[in-house]
LUMTORMI-712345 format. One line per field, with one value per residue (C-alpha): residue number from 1; residue in three letters; x, y, z. Coordinates in nm, 3 decimals. Example, Ala and Ser with C-alpha at 12.3 -4.5 7.8 and 13.67 -1.06 7.14 Angstrom:
<sites>
n: 1, 2
res: ala, ser
c1: 1.230, 1.367
c2: -0.450, -0.106
c3: 0.780, 0.714
</sites>
This chain:
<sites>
n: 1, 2, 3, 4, 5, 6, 7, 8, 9, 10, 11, 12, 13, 14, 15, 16, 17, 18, 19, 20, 21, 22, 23, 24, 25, 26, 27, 28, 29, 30, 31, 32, 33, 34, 35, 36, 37, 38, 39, 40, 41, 42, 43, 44, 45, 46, 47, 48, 49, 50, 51, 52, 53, 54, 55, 56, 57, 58, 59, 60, 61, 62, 63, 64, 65, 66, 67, 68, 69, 70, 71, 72, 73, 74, 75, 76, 77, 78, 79, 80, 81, 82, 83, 84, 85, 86, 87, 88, 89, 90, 91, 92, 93, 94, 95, 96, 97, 98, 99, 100, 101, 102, 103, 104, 105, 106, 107, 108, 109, 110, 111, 112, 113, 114, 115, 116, 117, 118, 119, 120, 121, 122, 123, 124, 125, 126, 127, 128, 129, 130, 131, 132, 133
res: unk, unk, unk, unk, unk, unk, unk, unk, unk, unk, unk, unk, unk, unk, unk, unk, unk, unk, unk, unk, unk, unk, unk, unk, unk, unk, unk, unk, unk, unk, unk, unk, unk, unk, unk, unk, unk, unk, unk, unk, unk, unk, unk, unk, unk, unk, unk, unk, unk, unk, unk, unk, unk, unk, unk, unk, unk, unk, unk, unk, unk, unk, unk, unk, unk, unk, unk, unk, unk, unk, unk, unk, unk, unk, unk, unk, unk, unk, unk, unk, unk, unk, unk, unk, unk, unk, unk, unk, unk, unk, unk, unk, unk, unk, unk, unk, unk, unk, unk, unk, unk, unk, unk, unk, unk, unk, unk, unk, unk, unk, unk, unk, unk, unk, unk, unk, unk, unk, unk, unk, unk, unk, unk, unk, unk, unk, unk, unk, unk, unk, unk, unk, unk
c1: 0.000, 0.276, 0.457, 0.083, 0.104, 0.487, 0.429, 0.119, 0.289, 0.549, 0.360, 0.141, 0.499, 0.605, 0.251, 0.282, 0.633, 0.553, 0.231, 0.427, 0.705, 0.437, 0.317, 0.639, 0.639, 0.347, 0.475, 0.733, 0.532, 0.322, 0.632, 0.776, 0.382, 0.414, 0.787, 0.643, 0.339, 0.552, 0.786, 0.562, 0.435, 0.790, 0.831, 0.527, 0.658, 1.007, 0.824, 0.608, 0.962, 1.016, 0.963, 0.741, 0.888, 0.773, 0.417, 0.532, 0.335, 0.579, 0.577, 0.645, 0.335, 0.241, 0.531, 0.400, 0.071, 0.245, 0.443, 0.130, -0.080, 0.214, 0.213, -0.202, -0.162, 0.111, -0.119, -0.403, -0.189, 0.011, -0.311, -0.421, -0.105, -0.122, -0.451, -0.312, -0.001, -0.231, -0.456, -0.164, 0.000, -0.295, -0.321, 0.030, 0.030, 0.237, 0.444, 0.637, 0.528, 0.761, 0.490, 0.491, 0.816, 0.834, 0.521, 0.711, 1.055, 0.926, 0.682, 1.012, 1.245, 1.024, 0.963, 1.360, 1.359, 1.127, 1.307, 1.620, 1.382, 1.270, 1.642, 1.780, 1.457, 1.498, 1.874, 1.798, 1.605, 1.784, 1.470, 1.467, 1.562, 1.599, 1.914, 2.073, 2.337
c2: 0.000, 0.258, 0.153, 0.227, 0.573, 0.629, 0.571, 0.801, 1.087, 1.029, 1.023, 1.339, 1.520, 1.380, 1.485, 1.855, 1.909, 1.802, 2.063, 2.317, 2.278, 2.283, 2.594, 2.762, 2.639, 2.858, 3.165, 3.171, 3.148, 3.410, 3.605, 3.558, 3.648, 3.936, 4.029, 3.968, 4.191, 4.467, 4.415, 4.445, 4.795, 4.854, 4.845, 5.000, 5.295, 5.287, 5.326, 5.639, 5.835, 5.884, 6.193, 6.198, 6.388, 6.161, 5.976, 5.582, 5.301, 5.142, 4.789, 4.834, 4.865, 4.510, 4.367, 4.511, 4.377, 3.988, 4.065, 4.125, 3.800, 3.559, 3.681, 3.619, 3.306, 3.225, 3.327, 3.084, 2.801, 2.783, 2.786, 2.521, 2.339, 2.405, 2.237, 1.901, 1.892, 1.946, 1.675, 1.416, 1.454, 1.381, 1.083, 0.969, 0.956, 1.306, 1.288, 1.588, 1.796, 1.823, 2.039, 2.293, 2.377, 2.318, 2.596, 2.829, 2.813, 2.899, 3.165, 3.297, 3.256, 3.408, 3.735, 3.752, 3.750, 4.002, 4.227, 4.233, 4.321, 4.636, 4.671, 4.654, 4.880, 5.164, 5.167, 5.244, 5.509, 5.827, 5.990, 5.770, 5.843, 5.423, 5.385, 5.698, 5.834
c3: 0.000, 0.071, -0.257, -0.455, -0.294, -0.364, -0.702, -0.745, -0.562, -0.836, -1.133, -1.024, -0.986, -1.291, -1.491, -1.281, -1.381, -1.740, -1.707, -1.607, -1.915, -2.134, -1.977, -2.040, -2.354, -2.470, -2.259, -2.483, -2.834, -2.682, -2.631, -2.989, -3.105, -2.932, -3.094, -3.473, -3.415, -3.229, -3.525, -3.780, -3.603, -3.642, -4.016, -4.028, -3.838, -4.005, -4.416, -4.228, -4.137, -4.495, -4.681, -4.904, -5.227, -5.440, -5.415, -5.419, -5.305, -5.067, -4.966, -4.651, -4.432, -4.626, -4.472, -4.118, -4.155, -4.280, -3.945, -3.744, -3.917, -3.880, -3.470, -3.454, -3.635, -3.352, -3.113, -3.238, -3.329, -2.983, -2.799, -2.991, -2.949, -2.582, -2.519, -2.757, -2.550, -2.196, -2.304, -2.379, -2.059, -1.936, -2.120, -2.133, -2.518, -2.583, -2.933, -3.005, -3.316, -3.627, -3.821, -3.566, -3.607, -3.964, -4.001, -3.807, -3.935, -4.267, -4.136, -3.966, -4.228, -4.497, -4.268, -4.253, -4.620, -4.612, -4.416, -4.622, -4.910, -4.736, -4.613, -4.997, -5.102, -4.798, -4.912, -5.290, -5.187, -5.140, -4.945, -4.677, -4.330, -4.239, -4.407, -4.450, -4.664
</sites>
């Protein structure tokens, strides 16, 4: 009988401690969330500094608002992920996800090639107080 209640007492500190990685675990998507949409206020912000001596139709506020749906999407998916991962500790069936981090490596990577755009575009552009002369 006190072996039976060893063993629980384990496995409930076991399941806690693997509740409360997984709840660190989506702290920290919510935090990089956070970054992309404060980043894509950023760019936003950066393509408004310009002057204006010539009307263009910049680019950059649609790289801001990519920025800002790539950090919702975050948002939504970790959440989503969160409750999966809750519910298979739980159940003692958690698998790690490889799409996860697939999705968001691309998301990230494509953003970062985004960013040099604008960086290559702001420097071409002799008006432009981001890069300047």
């Amino acid at each position: 009988m006190k072996v039976d209640e060893e063993k629980l007492k384990q496995q409930n500190l076991s399941r806690a401690i693997d509740r409360s990685a997984n709840e660190r675990t989506f702290l920290s998507w919510m935090r990089s969330a956070i970054a992309l949409m404060g980043f894509g206020v950023l760019i936003v912000r950066f393509r408004a500094v310009q002057i204006p001596i010539q009307h263009r139709h910049g680019t950059g506020w649609k790289l801001g608002l990519v920025f800002s749906l790539v950090g919702l999407a975050t948002v939504l998916i970790s959440t989503r992920q969160y409750f999966i991962v809750r519910r298979q500790i739980d159940e003692n069936t958690y698998e790690p996800s490889d799409w996860l981090i697939i999705l968001f490596s691309a998301a990230v990577g494509l953003l970062g090639m985004g960013v040099i755009f604008f960086i290559f575009a702001a420097a071409v552009s002799s008006q432009s107080f981001v890069i300047p002369n």
